[in-house]
LOGUKE-533324 format. One record per residue (C-alpha): residue number from 1; x, y, z. Coordinates in pm, whole numbers, plus 50000, padded with zeros to 5 digits. Last residue first. Layout:
# LOGUKE-533324
+------+-------+-------+-------+
| resi |     X |     Y |     Z |
+------+-------+-------+-------+
|  NUM |     X |     Y |     Z |
...
+------+-------+-------+-------+
# end
This chain:
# LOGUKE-533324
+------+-------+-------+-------+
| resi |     X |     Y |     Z |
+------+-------+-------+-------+
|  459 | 39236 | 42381 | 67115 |
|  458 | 39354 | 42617 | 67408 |
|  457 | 39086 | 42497 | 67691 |
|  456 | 38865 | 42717 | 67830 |
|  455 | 38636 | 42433 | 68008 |
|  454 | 38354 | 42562 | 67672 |
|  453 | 38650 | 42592 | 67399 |
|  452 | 38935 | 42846 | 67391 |
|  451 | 39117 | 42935 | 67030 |
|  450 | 39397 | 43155 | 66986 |
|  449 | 39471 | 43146 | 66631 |
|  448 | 39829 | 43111 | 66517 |
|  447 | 39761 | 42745 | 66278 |
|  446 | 39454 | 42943 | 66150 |
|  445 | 39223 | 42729 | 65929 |
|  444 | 39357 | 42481 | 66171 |
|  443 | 39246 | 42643 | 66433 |
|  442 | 38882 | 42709 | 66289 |
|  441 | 38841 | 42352 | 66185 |
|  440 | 38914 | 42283 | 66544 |
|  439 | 38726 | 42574 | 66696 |
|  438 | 38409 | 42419 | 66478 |
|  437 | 38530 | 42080 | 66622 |
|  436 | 38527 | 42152 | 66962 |
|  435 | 38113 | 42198 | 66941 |
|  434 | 37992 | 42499 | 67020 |
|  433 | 37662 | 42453 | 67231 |
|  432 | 37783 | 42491 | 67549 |
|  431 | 37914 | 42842 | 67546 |
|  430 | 38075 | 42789 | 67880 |
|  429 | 38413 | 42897 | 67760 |
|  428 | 38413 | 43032 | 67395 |
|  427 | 38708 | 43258 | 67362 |
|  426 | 38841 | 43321 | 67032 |
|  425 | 39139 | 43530 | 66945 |
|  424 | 39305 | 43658 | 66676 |
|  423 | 39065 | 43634 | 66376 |
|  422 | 39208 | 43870 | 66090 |
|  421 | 39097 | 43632 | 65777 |
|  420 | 38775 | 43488 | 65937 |
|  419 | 38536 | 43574 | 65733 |
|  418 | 38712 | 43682 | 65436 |
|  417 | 38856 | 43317 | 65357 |
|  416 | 38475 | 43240 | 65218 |
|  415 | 38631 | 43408 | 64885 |
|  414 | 38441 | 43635 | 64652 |
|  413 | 38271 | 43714 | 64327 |
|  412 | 38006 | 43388 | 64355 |
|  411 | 38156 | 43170 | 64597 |
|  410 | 38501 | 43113 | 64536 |
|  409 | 38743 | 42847 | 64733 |
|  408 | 38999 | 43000 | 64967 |
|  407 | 38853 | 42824 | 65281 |
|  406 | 38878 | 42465 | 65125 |
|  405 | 39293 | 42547 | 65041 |
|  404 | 39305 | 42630 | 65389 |
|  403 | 39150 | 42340 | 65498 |
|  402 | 39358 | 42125 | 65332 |
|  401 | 39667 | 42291 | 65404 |
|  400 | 39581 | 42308 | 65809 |
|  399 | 39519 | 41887 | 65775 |
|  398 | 39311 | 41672 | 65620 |
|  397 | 39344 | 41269 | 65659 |
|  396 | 39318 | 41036 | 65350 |
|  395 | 39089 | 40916 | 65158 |
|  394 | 38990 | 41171 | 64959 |
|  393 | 38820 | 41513 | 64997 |
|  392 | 38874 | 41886 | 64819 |
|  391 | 38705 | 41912 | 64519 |
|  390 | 38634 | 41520 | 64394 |
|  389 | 38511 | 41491 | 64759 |
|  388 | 38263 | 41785 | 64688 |
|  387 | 38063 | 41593 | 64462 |
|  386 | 37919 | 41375 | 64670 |
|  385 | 37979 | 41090 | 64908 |
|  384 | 37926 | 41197 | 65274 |
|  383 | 37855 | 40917 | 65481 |
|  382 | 38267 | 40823 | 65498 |
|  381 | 38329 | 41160 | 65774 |
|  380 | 38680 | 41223 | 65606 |
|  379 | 38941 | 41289 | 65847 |
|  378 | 39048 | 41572 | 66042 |
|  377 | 39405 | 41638 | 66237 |
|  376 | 39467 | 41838 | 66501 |
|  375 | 39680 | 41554 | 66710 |
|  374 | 39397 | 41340 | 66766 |
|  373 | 39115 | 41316 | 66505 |
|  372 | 38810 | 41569 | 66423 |
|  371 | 38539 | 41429 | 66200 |
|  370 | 38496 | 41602 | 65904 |
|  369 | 38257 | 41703 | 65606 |
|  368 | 37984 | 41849 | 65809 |
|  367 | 38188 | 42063 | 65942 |
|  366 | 38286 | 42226 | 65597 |
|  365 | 37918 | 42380 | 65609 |
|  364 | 37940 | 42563 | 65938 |
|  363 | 38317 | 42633 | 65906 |
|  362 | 38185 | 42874 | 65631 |
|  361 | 37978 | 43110 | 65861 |
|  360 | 38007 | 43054 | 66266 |
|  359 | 37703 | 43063 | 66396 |
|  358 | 37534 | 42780 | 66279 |
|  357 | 37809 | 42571 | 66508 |
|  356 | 37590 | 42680 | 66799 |
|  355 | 37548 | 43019 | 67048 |
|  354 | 37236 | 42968 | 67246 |
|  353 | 37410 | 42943 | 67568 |
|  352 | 37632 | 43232 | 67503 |
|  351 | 37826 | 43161 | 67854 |
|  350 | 38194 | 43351 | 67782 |
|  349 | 38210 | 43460 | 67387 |
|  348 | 38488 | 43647 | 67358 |
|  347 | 38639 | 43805 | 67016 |
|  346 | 38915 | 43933 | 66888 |
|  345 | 39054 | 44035 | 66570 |
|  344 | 38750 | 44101 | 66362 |
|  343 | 38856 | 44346 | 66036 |
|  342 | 38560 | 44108 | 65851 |
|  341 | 38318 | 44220 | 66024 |
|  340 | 37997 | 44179 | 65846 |
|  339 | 37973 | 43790 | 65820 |
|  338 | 38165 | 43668 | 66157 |
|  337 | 37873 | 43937 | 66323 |
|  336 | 37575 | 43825 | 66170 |
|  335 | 37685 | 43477 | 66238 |
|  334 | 37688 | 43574 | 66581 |
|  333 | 37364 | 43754 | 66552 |
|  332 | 37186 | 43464 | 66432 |
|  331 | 37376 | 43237 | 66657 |
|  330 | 37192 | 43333 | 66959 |
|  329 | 37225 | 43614 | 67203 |
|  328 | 36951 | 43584 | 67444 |
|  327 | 37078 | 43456 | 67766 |
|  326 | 37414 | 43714 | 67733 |
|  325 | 37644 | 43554 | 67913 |
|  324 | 37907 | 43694 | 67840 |
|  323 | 38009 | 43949 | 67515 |
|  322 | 38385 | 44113 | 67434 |
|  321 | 38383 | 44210 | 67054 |
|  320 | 38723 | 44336 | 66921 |
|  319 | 38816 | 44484 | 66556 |
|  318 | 38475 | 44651 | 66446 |
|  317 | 38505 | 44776 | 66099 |
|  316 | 38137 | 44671 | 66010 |
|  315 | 37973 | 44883 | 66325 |
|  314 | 37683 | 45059 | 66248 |
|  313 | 37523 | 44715 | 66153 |
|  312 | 37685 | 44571 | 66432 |
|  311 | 37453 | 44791 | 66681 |
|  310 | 37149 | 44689 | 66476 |
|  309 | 37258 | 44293 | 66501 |
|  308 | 37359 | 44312 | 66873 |
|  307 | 36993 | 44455 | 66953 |
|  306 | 36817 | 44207 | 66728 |
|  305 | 36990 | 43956 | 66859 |
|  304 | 36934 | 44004 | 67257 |
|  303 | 37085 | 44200 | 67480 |
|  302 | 36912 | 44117 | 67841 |
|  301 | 37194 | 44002 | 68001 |
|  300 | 37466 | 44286 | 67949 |
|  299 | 37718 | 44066 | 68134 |
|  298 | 37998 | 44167 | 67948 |
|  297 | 37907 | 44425 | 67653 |
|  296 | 38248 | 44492 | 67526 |
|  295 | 38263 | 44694 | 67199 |
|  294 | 38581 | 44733 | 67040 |
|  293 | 38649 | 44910 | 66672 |
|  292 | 38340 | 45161 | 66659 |
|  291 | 38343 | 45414 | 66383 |
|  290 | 37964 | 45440 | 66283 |
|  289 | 37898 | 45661 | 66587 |
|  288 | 37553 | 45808 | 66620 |
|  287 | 37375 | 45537 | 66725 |
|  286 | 36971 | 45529 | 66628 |
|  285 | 36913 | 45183 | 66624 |
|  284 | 37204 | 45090 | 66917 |
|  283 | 36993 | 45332 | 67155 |
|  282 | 36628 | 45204 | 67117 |
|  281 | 36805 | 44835 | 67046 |
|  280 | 36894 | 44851 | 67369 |
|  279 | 36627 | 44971 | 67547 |
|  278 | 36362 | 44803 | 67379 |
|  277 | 36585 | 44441 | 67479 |
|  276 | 36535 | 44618 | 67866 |
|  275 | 36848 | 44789 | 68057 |
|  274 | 36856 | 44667 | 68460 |
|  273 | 37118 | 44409 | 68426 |
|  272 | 37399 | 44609 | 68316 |
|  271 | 37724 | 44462 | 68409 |
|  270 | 37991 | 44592 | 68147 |
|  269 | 37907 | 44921 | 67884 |
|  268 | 38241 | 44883 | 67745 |
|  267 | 38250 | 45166 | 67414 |
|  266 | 38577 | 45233 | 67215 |
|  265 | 38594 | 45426 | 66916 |
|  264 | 38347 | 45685 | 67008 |
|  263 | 38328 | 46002 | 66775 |
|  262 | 37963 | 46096 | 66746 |
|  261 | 37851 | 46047 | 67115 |
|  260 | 37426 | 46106 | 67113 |
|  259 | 37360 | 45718 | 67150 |
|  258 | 37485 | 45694 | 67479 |
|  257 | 37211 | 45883 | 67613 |
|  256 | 36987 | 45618 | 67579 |
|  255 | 37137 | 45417 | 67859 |
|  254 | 36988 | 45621 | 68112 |
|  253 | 36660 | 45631 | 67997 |
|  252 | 36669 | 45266 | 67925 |
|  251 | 36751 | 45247 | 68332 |
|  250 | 37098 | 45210 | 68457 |
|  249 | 37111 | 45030 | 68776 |
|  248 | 37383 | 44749 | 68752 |
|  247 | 37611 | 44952 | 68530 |
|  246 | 37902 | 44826 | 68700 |
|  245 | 38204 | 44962 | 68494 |
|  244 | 38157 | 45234 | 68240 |
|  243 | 38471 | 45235 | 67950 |
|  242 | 38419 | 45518 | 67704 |
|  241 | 38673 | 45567 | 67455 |
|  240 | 38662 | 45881 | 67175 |
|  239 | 38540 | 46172 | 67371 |
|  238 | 38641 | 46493 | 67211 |
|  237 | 38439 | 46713 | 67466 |
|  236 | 38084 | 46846 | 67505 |
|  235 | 37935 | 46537 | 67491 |
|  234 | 38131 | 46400 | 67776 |
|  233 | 37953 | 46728 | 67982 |
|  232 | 37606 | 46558 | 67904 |
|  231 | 37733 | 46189 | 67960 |
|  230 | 37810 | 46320 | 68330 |
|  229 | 37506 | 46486 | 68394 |
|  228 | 37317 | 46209 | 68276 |
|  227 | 37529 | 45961 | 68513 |
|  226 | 37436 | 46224 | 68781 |
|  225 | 37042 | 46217 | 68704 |
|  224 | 37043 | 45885 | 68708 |
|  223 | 37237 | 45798 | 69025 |
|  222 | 37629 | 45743 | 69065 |
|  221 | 37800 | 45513 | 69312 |
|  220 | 37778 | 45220 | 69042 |
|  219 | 37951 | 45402 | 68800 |
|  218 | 38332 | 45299 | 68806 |
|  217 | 38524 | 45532 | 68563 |
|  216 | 38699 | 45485 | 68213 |
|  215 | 38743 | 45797 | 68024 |
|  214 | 38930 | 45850 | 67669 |
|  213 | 38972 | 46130 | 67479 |
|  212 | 38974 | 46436 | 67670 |
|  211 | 39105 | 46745 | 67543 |
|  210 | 38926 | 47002 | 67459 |
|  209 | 38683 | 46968 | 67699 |
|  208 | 38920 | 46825 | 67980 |
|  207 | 38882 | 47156 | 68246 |
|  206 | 38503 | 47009 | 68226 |
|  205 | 38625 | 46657 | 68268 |
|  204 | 38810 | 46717 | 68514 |
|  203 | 38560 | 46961 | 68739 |
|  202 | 38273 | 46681 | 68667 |
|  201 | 38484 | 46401 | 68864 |
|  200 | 38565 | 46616 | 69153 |
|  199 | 38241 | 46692 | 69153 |
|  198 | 38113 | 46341 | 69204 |
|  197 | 38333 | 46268 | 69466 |
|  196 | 38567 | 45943 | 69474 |
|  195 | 38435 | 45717 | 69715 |
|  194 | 38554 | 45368 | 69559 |
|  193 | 38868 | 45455 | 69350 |
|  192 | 38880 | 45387 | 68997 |
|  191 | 38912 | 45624 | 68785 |
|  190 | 39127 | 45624 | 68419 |
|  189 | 39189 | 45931 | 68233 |
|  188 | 39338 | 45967 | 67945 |
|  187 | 39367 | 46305 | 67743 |
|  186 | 39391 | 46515 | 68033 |
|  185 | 39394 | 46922 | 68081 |
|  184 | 39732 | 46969 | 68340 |
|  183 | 39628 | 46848 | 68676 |
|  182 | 39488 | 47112 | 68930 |
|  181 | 39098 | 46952 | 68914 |
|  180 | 39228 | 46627 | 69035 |
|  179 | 39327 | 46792 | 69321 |
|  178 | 38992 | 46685 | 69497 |
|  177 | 38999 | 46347 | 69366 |
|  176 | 38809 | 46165 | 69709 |
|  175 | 39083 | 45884 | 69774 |
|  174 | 39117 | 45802 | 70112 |
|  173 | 38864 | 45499 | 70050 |
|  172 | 39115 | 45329 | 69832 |
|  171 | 38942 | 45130 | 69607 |
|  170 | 39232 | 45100 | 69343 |
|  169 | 39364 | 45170 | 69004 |
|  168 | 39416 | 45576 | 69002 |
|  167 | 39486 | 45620 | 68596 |
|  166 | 39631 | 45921 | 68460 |
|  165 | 39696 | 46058 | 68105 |
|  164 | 39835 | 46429 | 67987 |
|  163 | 40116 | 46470 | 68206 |
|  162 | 40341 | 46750 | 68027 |
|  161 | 40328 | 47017 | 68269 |
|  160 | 40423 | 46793 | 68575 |
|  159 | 40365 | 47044 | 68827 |
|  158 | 40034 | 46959 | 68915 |
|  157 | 40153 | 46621 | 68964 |
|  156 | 40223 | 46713 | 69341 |
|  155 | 39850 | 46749 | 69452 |
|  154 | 39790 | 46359 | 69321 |
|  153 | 40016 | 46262 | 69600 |
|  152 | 39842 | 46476 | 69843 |
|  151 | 39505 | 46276 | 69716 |
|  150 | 39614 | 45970 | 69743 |
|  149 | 39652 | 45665 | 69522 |
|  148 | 40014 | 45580 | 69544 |
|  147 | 39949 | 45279 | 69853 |
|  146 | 39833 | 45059 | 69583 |
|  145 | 39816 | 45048 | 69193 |
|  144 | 39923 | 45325 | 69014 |
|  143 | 39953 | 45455 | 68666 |
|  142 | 40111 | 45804 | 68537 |
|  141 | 40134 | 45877 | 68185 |
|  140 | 40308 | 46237 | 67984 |
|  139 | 40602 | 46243 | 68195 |
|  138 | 40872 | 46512 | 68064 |
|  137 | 41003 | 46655 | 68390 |
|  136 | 41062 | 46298 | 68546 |
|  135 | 41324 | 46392 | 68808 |
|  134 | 41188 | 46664 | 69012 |
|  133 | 40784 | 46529 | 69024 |
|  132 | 40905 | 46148 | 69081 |
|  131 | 41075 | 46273 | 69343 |
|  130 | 40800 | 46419 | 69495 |
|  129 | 40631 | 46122 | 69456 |
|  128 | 40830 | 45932 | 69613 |
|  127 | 40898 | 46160 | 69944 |
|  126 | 40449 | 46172 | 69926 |
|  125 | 40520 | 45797 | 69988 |
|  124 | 40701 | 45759 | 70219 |
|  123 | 40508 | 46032 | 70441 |
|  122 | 40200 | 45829 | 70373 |
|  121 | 40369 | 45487 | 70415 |
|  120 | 40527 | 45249 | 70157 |
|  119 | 40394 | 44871 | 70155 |
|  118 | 40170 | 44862 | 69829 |
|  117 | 40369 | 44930 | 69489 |
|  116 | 40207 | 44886 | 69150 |
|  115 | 40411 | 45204 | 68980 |
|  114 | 40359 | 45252 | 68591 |
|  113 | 40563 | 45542 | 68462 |
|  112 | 40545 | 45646 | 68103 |
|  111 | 40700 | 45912 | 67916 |
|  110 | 41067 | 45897 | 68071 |
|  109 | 41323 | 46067 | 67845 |
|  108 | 41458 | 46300 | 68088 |
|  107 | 41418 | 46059 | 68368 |
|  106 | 41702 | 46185 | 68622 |
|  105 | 41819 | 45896 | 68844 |
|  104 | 41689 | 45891 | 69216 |
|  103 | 41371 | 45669 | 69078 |
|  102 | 41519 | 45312 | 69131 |
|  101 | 41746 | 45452 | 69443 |
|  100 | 41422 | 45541 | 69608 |
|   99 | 41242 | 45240 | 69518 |
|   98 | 41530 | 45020 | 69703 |
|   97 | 41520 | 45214 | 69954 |
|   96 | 41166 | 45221 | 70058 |
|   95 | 41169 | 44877 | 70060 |
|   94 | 41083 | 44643 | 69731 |
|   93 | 40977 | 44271 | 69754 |
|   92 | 40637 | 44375 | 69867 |
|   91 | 40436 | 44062 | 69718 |
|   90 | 40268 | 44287 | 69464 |
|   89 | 40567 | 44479 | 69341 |
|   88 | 40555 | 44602 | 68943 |
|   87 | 40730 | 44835 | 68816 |
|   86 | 40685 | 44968 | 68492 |
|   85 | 40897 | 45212 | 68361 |
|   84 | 40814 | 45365 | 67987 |
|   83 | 41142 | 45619 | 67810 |
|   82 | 41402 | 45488 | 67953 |
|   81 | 41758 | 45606 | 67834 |
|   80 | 41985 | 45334 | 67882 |
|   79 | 42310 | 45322 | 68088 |
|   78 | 42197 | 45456 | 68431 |
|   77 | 41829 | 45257 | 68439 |
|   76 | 42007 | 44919 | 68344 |
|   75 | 42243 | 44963 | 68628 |
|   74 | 41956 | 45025 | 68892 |
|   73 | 41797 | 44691 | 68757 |
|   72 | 42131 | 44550 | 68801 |
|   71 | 42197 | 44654 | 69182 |
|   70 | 41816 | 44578 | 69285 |
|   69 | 41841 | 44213 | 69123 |
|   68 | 42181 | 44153 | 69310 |
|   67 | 41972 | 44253 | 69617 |
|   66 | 41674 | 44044 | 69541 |
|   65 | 41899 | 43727 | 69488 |
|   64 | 41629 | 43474 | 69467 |
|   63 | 41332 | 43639 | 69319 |
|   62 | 41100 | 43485 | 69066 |
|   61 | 40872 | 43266 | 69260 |
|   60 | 40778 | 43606 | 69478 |
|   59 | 40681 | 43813 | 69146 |
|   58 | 40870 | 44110 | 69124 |
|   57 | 40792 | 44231 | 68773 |
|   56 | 41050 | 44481 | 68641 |
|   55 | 40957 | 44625 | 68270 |
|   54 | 41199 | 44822 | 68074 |
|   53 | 41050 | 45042 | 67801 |
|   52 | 41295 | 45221 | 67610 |
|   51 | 41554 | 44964 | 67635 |
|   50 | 41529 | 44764 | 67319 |
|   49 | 41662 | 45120 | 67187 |
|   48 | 41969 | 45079 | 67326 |
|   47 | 42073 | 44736 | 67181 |
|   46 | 42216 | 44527 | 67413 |
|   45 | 41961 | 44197 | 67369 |
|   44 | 42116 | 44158 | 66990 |
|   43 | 42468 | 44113 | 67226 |
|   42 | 42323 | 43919 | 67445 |
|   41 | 42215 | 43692 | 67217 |
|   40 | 42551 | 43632 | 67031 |
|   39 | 42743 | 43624 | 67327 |
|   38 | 42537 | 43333 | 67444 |
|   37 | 42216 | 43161 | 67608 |
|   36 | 42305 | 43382 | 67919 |
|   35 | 42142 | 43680 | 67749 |
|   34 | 41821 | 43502 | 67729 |
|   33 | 41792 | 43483 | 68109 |
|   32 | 41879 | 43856 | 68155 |
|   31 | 41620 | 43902 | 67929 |
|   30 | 41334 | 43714 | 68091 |
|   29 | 41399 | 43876 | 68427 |
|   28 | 41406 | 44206 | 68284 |
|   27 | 41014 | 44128 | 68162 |
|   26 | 40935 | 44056 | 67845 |
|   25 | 40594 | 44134 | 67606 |
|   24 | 40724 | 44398 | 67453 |
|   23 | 41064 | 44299 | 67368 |
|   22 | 40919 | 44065 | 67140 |
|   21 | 40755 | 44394 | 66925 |
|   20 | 41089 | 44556 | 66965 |
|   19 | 41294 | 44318 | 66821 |
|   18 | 41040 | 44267 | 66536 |
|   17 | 41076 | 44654 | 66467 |
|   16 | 41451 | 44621 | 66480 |
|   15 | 41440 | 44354 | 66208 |
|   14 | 41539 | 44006 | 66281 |
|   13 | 41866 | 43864 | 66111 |
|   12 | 42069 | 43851 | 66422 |
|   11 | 41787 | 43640 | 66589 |
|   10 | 41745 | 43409 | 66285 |
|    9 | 42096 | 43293 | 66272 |
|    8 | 42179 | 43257 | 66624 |
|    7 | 41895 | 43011 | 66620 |
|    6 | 42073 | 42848 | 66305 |
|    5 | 42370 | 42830 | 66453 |
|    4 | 42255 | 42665 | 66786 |
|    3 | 42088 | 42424 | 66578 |
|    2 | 42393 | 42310 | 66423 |
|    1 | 42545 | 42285 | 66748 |
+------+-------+-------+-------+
# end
């Protein structure tokens, strides 16, 4: 009981904005199940402004009831005004009916509609969107998944004034863009579909020029000269994210071009196996945006350090670095990297085989001083006997405090805490050479650290 009370406690005390932030990440299935705990909860759980986005994920374990899940989902939607909808149907839970009476409401408020829905017709599925079109005046981001991706579909959205971000997830063969050109000017826009045609992509992002922001797009359909052609009419517009999928034939020609954007924030240049070590460093040397935050160069194999280094030298406020397998990337650059960056929240490294505990800056030389125990504790390794043990070390074992208080130690005018101080996330599977300790004595460093060793275990 006591317990209880204090759990009660805590939850009425939280802030809206911490409320929200939880909220986030649940699904309606994992609220209803917190509002049985008591009145208490489900009264914090009732506030209308936790129900801006509302999330329904129709996973087949989850479902028992599905018609007494239909009838309060459709409640939710009357009595709270929902301004993101994500729906989410992958095992084909929903009929027809049921989605119509989801979307029948009027969506004044609605921004955001996310609809991953595969076992509707054609003709169903133009009636949806049509509906969607009459009762969601204000949506400003559409996202599909499934039988939604269709041209006809896309025709209807011309009347949604206010849409300013789409994303077409699928390979739909069907799908060519050709209306794509009617759409209001887009910020966002996200392409995926197999055969969509290479005008149709040009004709957005021309009408986009003052607009367009952020562009992810499948390239491995595309030739030289029309990947050129593409980057050329980017240029011309206010291009801040660039996400290019299967890269598998750009040339250093090719890849040169990126160097020209001024404004990118966001750059995933993923499966490129045909750019040199010249070629990258060529471009990264002479890059014209020093404003990068996340750079994902998965599967980029020929990258090497001195590429990675000149890139991160134009990059010091970068907050997420995605790399794998990269055969050439070695703990110079990583180091480089942990040293420089210091806003660093998240960062993968999948299959660096040359990546080693030299890489990582501080932990390093404290490693030396441990040996990891059960239970995420370290002890003293007994061969070291020198001064630092009158600093930090005695006989006993070391836990998150002592390592902390190791990390906020001076050297010179500053404090080795810097390097890691944002760190999120670490992902190190199939990097052989890291040893669990260095994640260990990174962890602890960082009791809310996500860290994953080579068989992607959490340490």
């Amino acid at each position: 009981m006591e317990q209880e009370n204090r759990i009660n406690f805590s939850i009425q005390n939280l802030s809206d904005d911490i409320l929200m932030d939880i909220f986030r990440f649940l699904t309606i299935k994992d609220i209803a199940l917190i509002q049985l705990i008591n009145k208490e909860w489900k009264k914090c759980t009732e506030k209308p402004f936790l129900w801006r986005r509302i999330k329904y994920d129709f996973q087949e374990h989850e479902i028992q009831d599905k018609k007494l899940y239909i009838r309060w989902i459709i409640e939710k939607i009357n009595i709270y005004d929902v301004e993101q909808l994500i729906i989410n149907d992958p095992n084909c839970h929903l009929t027809f009916q049921d989605i119509y009476q989801i979307l029948t409401k009027n969506f004044n408020s609605l921004q955001d509609l996310e609809l991953s829905i595969y076992n509707l017709n054609e003709s169903q599925a133009n009636i949806i969107s049509l509906l969607i079109v009459k009762n969601c005046p204000n949506l400003r981001s559409f996202t599909t998944y499934g039988c939604f991706a269709m041209d006809q579909f896309i025709e209807h959205f011309q009347l949604l004034n206010k849409l300013d971000s789409l994303s077409i997830m699928c390979s739909d063969n069907s799908f060519t863009g050709r209306y794509l050109k009617t759409l209001p000017p887009l910020k966002k826009l996200f392409l995926r579909p197999y055969l969509i045609e290479y005008s149709n992509i040009l004709e957005v992002i021309r009408k986009g020029k003052n607009t367009l922001e952020e562009l992810a797009i499948d390239t491995e359909q595309m030739d030289d000269d029309q990947i050129i052609k593409l980057f050329n009419e980017l240029n011309k517009t206010k291009i801040q994210s660039l996400l290019l999928n299967y890269c598998e034939y750009f040339q250093d020609e090719v890849f040169n071009y990126l160097r020209q954007f001024t404004q990118l924030k966001r750059l995933k240049f993923y499966k490129a196996n045909e750019v040199t070590q010249e070629g990258y460093f060529n471009c990264f040397q002479n890059f014209a945006s020093t404003s990068l935050i996340h750079l994902n160069l998965k599967e980029c194999n020929e990258l090497d350090d001195e590429g990675l280094i000149s890139i991160l030298s134009k990059s010091t406020q970068l907050e997420c670095l995605k790399l794998a397998w990269q055969k050439n990337v070695t703990s110079e650059s990583i180091r480089y990297l942990f040293s420089n960056c210091f806003n660093l929240q998240t960062c993968v490294l999948i299959g660096i085989k040359s990546l080693d505990a030299r890489g990582f800056p501080a932990i390093q030389e404290l490693q030396q001083y441990f040996e990891v125990q059960k239970y995420g504790e370290l002890k003293r390794n007994n061969q070291y006997q020198d001064d630092y043990n009158n600093d930090c070390i005695n006989n006993r074992a070391y836990t998150s405090i002592d390592i902390q208080n190791y990390f906020s130690k001076p050297i010179g005018k500053t404090s080795i805490i810097k390097y890691y101080q944002k760190l999120r996330f670490i992902d190190c599977t199939k990097s052989d050479m890291v040893p669990d300790q260095i994640l260990q004595i990174l962890h602890l460093f960082k009791p809310y650290l996500v860290a994953r060793n080579y068989y992607s275990e959490e340490m």
